[in-house]
C-alpha positions as CSV (number, residue, x, y, z in Angstrom):
1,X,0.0,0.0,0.0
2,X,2.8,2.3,0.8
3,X,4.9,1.8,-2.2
4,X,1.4,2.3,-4.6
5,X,0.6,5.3,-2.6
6,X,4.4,7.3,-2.7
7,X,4.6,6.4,-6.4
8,X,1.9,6.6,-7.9
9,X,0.0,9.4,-5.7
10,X,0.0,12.0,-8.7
11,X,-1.8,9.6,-10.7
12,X,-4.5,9.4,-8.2
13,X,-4.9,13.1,-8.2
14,X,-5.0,13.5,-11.5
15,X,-8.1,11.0,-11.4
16,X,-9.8,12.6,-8.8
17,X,-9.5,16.1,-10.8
18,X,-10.4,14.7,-14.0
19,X,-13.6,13.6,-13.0
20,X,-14.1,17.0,-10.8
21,X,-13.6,19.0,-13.9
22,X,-16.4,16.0,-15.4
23,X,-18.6,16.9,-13.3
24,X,-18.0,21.1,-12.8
25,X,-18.1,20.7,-16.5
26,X,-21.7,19.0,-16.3
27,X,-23.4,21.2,-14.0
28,X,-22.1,24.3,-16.5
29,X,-23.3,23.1,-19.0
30,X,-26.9,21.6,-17.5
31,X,-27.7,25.3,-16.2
32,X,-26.2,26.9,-19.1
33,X,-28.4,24.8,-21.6
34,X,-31.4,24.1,-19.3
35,X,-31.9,26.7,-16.8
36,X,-34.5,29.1,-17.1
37,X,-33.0,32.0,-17.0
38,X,-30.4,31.2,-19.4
39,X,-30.9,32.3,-23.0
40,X,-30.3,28.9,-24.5
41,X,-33.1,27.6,-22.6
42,X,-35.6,30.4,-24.5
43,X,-34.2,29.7,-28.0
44,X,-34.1,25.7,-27.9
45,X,-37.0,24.3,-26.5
46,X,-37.0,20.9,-28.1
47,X,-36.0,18.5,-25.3
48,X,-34.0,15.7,-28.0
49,X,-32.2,19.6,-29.4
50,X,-31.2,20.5,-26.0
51,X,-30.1,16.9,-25.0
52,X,-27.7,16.6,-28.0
53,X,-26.6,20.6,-27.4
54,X,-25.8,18.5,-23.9
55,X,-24.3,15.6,-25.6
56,X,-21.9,17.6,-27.5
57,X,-21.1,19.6,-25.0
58,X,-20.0,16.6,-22.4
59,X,-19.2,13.8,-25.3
60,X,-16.1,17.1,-26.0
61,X,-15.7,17.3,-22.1
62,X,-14.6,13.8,-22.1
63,X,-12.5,13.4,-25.4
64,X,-10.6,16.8,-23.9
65,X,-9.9,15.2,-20.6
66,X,-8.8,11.9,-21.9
67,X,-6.3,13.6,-24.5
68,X,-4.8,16.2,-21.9
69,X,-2.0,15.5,-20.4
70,X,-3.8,14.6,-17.1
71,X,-5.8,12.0,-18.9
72,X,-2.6,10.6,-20.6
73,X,-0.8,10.3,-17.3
74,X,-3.4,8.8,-15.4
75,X,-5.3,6.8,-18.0
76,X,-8.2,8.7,-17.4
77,X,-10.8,6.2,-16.6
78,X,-12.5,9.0,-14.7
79,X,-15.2,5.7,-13.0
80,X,-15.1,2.7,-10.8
81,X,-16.7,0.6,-13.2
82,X,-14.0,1.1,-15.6
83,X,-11.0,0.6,-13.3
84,X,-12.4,-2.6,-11.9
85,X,-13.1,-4.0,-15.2
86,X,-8.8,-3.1,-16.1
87,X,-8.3,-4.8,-12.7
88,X,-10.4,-7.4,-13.5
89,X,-8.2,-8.0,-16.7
90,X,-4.9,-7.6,-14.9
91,X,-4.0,-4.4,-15.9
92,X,-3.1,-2.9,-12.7
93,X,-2.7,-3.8,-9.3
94,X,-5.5,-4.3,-6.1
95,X,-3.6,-0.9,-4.6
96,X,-3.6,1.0,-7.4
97,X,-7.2,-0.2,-8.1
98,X,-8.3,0.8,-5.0
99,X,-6.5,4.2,-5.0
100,X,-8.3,5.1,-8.4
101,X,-11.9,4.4,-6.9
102,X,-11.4,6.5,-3.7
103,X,-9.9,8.9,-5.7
104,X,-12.8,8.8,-8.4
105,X,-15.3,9.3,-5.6
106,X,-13.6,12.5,-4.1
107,X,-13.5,13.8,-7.5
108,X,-17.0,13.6,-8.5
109,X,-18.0,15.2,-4.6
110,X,-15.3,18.2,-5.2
111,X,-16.0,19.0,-8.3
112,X,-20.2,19.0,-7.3
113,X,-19.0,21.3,-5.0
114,X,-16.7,23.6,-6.8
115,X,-19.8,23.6,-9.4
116,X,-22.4,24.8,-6.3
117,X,-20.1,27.1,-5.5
118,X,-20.1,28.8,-8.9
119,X,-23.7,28.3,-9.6
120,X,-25.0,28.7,-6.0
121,X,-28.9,28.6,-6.0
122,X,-29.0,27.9,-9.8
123,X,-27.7,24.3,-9.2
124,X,-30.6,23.3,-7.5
125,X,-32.9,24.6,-9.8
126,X,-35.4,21.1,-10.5
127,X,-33.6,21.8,-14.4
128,X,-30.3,21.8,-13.0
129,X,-31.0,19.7,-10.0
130,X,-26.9,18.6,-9.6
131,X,-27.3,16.6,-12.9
132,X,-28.6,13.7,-10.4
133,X,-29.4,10.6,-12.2
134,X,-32.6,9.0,-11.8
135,X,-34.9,6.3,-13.3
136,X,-36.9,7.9,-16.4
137,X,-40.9,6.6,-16.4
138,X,-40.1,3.0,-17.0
139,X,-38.3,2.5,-13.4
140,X,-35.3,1.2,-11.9
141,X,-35.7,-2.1,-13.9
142,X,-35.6,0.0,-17.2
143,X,-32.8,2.3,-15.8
144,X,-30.9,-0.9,-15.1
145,X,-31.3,-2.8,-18.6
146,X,-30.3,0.5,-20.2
147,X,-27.3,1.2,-17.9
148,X,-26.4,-2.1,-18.5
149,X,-26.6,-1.8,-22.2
150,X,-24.5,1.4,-22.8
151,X,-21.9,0.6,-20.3
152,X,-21.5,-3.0,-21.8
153,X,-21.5,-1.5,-25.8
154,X,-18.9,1.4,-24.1
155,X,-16.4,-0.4,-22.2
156,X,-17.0,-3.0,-25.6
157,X,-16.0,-0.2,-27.8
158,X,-13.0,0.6,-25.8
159,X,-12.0,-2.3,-25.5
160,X,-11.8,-2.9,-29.3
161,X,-10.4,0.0,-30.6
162,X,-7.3,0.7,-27.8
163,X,-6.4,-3.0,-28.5
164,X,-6.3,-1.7,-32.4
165,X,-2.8,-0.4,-33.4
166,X,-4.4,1.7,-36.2
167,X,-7.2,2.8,-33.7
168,X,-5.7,3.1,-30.1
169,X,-5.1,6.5,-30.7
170,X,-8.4,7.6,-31.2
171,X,-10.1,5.3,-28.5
172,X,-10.9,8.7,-26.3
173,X,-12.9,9.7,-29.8
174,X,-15.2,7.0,-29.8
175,X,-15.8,7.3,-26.6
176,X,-16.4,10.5,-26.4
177,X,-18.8,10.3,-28.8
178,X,-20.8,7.5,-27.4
179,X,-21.5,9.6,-24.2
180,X,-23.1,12.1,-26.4
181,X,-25.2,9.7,-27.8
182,X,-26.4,8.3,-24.9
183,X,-27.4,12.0,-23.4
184,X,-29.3,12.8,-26.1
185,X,-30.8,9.1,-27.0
186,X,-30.8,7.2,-23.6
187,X,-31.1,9.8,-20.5
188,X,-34.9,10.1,-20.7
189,X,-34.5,6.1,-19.3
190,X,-31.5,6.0,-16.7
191,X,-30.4,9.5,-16.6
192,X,-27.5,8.4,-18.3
193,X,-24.9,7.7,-15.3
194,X,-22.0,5.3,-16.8
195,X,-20.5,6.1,-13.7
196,X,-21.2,5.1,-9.8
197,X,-18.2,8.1,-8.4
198,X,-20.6,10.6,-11.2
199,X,-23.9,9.6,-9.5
200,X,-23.0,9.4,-5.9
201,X,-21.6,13.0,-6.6
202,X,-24.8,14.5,-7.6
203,X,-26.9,12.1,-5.3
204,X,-24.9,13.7,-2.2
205,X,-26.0,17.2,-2.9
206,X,-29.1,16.9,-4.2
207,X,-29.8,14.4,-1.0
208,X,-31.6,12.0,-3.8
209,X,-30.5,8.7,-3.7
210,X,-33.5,6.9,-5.3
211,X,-32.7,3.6,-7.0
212,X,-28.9,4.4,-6.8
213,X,-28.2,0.8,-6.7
214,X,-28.7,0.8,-9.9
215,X,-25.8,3.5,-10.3
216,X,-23.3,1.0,-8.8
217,X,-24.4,-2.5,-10.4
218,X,-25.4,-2.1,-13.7
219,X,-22.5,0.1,-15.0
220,X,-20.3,-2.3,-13.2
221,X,-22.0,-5.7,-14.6
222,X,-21.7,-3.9,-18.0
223,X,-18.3,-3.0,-18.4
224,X,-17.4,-6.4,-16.8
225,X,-20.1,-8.6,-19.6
226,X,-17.8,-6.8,-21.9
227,X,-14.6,-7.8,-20.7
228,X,-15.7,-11.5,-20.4
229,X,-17.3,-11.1,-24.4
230,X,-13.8,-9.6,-25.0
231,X,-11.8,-12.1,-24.2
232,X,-13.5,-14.6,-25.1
233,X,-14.7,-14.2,-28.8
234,X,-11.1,-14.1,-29.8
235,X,-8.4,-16.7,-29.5
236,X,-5.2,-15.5,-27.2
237,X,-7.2,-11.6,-26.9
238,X,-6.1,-9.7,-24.4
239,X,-6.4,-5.7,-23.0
240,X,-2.9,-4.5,-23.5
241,X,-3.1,-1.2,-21.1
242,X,-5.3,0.3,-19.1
243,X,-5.0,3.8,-20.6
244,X,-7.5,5.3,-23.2
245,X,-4.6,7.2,-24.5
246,X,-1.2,5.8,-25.1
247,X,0.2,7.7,-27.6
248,X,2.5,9.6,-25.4
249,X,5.5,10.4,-23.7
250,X,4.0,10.2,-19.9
251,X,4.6,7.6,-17.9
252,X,2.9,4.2,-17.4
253,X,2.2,2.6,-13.9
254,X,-0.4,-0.5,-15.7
255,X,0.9,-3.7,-16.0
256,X,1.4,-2.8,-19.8
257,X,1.9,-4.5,-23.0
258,X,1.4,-1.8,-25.3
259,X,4.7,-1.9,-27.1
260,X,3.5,-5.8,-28.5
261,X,0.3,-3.9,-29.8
262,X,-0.1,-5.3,-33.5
């Protein structure tokens, strides 16, 4: 525990800001676009319109954390879900794994409340409302079958392309622009979470925790399904890193096999 925590403390920082800035980012953008006193809110008043304005505006939040030199230091995987499922695949160690989550929690609480103390009273707003994630009409059942669904085809995607030598590079890409498909497609069922350290952050402020098990076991069961399919459905396939972006001069602390990458 020692030895993970004096080595590789930076990279846990840089994981808890990444998703801070994720979720300061978030509550920006959800008053900006959403609020009723902001002008956007007047002008686009199509709920799909203002979910993709959302979409793009988060999906480019993510692809400019994960290729900033914070995200290619730590990895960014920014969720618990994702840094179990690169344990789970022996990608890094139990220490480090367990640095990342605690880290990823205290991210997604500081930057919820960096964000209420830009936007004050505006955060609460019920169009603002911390950007808590909740079960649309259907329920939690629904929320759960759909959490599980885009957290499997996500971590599946990822999966795919960063183990793709012609592709790796762009992994952050496609990823980036699956979460703004989701917010503009799939919210209106889950809320679109991902991302147990994103929901609990919101949940804590807002003091609305309904259904959050769904939060923590679907995107978890997901991104693990799709480790197991990965594996799997291909002959001697493994995950070579645990970083979305490798393509770079900052240092490594996975268990990484990047450099055999074909």
């Amino acid at each position: 525990m020692r030895r993970a925590l004096s080595s590789h403390w930076p990279e846990y920082l840089i994981e808890a800001g990444c998703l801070a800035v994720f979720m300061v980012s978030a509550n920006l953008f959800a008053a900006a676009i959403f609020h009723p006193s902001s002008p956007v809110s007047r002008w686009v008043r199509d709920p799909v319109e203002a979910r993709f304005l959302m979409g793009l505006a988060m999906g480019a939040t993510a692809i400019a954390l994960i290729f900033s030199p914070w995200g290619k230091r730590s990895g960014a995987h920014m969720n618990p879900a994702t840094t179990l499922t690169f344990y789970r695949l022996g990608r890094l160690n139990g220490w480090d794994a367990a640095f990342y989550i605690a880290a990823q929690f205290a991210g997604g609480l500081a930057g919820t409340l960096i964000a209420t103390g830009i936007l004050r009273g505006a955060i609460a707003h019920p169009s603002v409302d911390y950007v808590v994630t909740l079960p649309g009409i259907g329920g939690p059942w629904v929320a759960f079958a759909a959490e599980l669904c885009i957290t499997f085809i996500l971590m599946a995607t990822i999966l795919f392309v960063s183990n793709m030598k012609r592709l790796a590079r762009y992994t952050g890409v496609f990823a980036g622009a699956l979460v703004a498909l989701y917010i503009t497609f799939e919210s209106p069922l889950s809320g679109m979470s991902l991302n147990p350290a994103r929901t609990l952050g919101s949940a804590v402020f807002a003091s609305r925790y309904t259904s959050l098990w769904v939060y923590f076991a679907a995107p978890l069961a997901g991104m693990l399904l799709a480790a197991e399919t990965y594996v799997r459905t291909g002959r001697g396939r493994i995950a070579h890193c645990a970083k979305l972006h490798h393509e770079n001069d900052q240092r490594c602390i996975f268990f990484c096999r990047y450099g055999e990458l074909r």
